[in-house]
N, C-alpha and C positions, 0 to 999 in steps of 0.2 A: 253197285252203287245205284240207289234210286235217285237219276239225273230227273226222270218226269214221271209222272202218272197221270193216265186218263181215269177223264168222270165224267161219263157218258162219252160223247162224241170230241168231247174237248181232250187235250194232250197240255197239261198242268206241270212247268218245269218246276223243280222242287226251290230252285235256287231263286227264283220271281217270290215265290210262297214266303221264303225265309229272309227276301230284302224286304217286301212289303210289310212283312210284321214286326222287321225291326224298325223299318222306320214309324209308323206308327206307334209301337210302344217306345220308343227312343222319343218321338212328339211329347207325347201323354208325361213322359217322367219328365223331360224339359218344361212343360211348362208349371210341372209342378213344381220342380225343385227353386224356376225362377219366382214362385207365387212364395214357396215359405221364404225367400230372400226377401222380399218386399222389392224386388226388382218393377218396374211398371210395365207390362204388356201392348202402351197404346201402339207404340210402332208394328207389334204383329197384326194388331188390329186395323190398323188405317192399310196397311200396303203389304197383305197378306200374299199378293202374287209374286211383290219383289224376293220374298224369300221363299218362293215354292219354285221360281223359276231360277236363281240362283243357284237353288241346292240340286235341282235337276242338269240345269248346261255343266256345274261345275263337275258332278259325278259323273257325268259321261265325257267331260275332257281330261278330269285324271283319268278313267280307265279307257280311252285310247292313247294318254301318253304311255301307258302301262304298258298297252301291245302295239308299239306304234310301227312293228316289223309287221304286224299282219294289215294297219293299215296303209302303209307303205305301198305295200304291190298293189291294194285297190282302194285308194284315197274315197271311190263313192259307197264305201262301206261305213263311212264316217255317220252318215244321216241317214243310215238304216237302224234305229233303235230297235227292233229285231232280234238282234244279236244277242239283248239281256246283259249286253257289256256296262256294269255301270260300278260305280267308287263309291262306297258309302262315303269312306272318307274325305272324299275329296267332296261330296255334296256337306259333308261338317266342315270343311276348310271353307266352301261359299256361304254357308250361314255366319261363319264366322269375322270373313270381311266385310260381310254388310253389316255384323252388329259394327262392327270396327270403325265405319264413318257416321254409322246412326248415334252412335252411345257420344259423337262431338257435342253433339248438342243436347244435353240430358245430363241428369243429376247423378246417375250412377258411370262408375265407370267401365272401359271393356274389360280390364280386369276380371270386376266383379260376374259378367255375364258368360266369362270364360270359366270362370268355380263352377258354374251352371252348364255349361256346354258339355265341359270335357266328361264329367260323369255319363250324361244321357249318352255324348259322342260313343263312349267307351261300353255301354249296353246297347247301343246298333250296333258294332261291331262283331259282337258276341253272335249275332244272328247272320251277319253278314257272311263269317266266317265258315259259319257252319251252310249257308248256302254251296261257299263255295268248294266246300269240302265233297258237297254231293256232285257235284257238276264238274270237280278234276279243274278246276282252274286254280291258279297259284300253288302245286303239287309240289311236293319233296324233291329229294333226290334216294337212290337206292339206301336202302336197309336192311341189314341180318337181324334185325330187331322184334320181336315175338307180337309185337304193334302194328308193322306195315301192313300196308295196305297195297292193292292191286287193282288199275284202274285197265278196262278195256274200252278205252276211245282213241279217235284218231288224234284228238287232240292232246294225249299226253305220250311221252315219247319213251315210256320206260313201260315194261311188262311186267320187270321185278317189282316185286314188293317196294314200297317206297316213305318215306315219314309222312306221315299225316301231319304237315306244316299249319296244313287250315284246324286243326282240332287244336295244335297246341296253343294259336292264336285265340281262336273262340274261347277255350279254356281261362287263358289269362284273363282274358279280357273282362269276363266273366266276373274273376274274382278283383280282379283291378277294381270293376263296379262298387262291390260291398267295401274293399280296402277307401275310396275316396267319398263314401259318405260317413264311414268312420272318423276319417280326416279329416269332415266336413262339421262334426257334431265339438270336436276337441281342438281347432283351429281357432286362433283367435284374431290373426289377420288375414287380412285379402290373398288372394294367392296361394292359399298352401293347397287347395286340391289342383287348380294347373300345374304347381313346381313338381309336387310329387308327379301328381300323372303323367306329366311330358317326361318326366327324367323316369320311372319304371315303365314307361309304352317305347321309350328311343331305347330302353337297354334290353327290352323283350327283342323289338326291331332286331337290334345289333344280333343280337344271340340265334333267330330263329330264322333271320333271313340266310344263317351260312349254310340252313338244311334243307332250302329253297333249290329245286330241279328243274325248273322252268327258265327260258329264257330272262333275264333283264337288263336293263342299262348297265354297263360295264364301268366302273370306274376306278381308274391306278394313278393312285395315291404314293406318298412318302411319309414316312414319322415325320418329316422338319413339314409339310403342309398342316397335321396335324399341330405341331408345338407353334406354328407362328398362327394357324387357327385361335387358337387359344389365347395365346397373347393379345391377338386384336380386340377379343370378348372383353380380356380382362381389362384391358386398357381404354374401352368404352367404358363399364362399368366404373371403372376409377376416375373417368373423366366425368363422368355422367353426378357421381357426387359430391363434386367441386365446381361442375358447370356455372353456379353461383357466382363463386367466387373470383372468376378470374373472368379479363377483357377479351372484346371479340376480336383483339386482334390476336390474342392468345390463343383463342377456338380456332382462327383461321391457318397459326403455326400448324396447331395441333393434326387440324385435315389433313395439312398439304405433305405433312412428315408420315404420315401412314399411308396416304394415297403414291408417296413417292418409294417408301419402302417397299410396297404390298406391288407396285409397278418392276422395280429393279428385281425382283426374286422373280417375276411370272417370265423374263425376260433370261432370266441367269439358269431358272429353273432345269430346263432341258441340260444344260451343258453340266450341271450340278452330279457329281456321281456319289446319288444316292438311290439304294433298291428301291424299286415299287412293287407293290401287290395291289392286287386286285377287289374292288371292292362294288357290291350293288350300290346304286345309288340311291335306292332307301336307308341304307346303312351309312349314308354320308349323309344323308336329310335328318337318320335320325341324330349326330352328333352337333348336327347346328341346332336342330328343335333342342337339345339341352341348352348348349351353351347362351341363344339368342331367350330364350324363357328365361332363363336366373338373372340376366341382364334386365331385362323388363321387368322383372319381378321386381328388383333389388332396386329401379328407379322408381316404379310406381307405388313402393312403401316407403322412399326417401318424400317423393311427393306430395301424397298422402296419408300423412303419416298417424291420423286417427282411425286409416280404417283396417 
């Protein structure tokens, strides 16, 4: 794997190379995509550091929650940037909740600058991925597969042959790109490149983190978490399009009867004898990012319903 290469005296990791020029070209498409929207630019303009430092603190706090065993044993490795430990991702999830309180006050809404995000988001990743495919972070598990791959670093813990989990990522991601401006040309309301994108980026997630070999957050689950998961979306959702029409003393039934159900199950839970399996907990982020996006979605064209 070519992790670095020197030029001249310098020693150039390749995976620095491969964030740097996504986010740059991921910039350059964003602010393209928000200029053919007729979306307005002044917020990037007046307080261009809010979101350069945003996307920065955020990407380096997703990728220590990522490895947060290696910062665990030495917490001052936290504020070593050093490391090249950084989350495109998670530096797109900080751009995204500053658009979130910026776009209160402004003509267009987050919605709309989320049709604009998620494409650019899903073209830095593409680059992202493939940094980290040279650098052996976020690595497969073994494979008999005529594909794998064979990493010699300390930092990965398999010899065998392994999936190249960051190529199949880059890969999608890749074509995810061309799929949501297609979506974007033939869409006629708000929202359809977030709904598509969140719902095929959470079902790649699901699919491609079970060939993930690297340590991560462990989470055991049950089907009945899942189905009462479910219920609760849907039951926002339903509430959310009658919101209108019914009293707040009715809104305030309505809280206190899910807050007391969703309380007696977390309490009964344990003693409940149902299997669990195990699950990453991006694989459980990816099933809310579906469920919480169609809910939003499906309020913000009951809302807005010219756009």
């Amino acid at each position: 794997m070519f992790e670095a290469f020197e030029v001249g005296p310098f020693l150039i990791w390749t995976r620095l190379v491969f964030m740097l020029l996504g986010i740059w070209l991921s910039v350059e498409f964003f602010l393209r995509l928000a200029r053919s929207a007729n979306l307005s630019l002044s917020d990037f303009q007046e307080h261009p550091w809010r979101y350069t430092l945003t996307f920065a603190l955020a990407g380096r706090l997703f990728a220590i929650l990522a490895e947060y065993r290696v910062y665990l044993k030495d917490p001052l490795q936290m504020i070593f940037i050093t490391d090249g430990r950084f989350s495109f991702l998670g530096g797109a999830i900080g751009i995204g909740t500053v658009l979130f309180f910026a776009t209160k006050n402004q003509r267009s809404t987050f919605l709309q600058w989320l049709d604009v995000l998620l494409p650019a988001a899903c073209f830095g990743l593409f680059f992202g991925w493939l940094g980290s495919f040279f650098s052996g972070q976020a690595y497969g598990n073994p494979t008999d597969m005529f594909w794998g791959v064979s990493y010699e670093l300390m930092s990965v813990r398999y010899t065998v042959p392994i999936h190249p989990v960051q190529l199949y990522y880059a890969l999608f991601y890749f074509f995810l790109t061309f799929l949501l401006l297609v979506i974007r040309k033939k869409a006629k309301r708000v929202g359809a490149e977030t709904l598509c994108g969140i719902f095929f980026a959470s079902l790649a997630t699901f699919i491609f983190e079970s060939f993930r070999g690297d340590f991560g957050i462990p989470v055991f689950a049950t089907r009945m978490d899942f189905v009462l998961m479910i219920i609760l979306f849907l039951s926002l959702g339903i509430f959310a399009a009658v919101e209108l029409k019914v009293s707040e003393r009715a809104m305030l039934v309505y809280q206190a009867t899910l807050l007391l159900v969703f309380t007696v199950y977390v309490f009964l839970r344990p003693h409940l004898p149902f299997a669990t399996f195990q699950l990453r907990f991006s694989q459980l982020l990816a099933i809310l990012a579906i469920l919480a996006t169609t809910v939003y979605v499906v309020i913000h064209r009951r809302k807005y319903p010219h756009l």
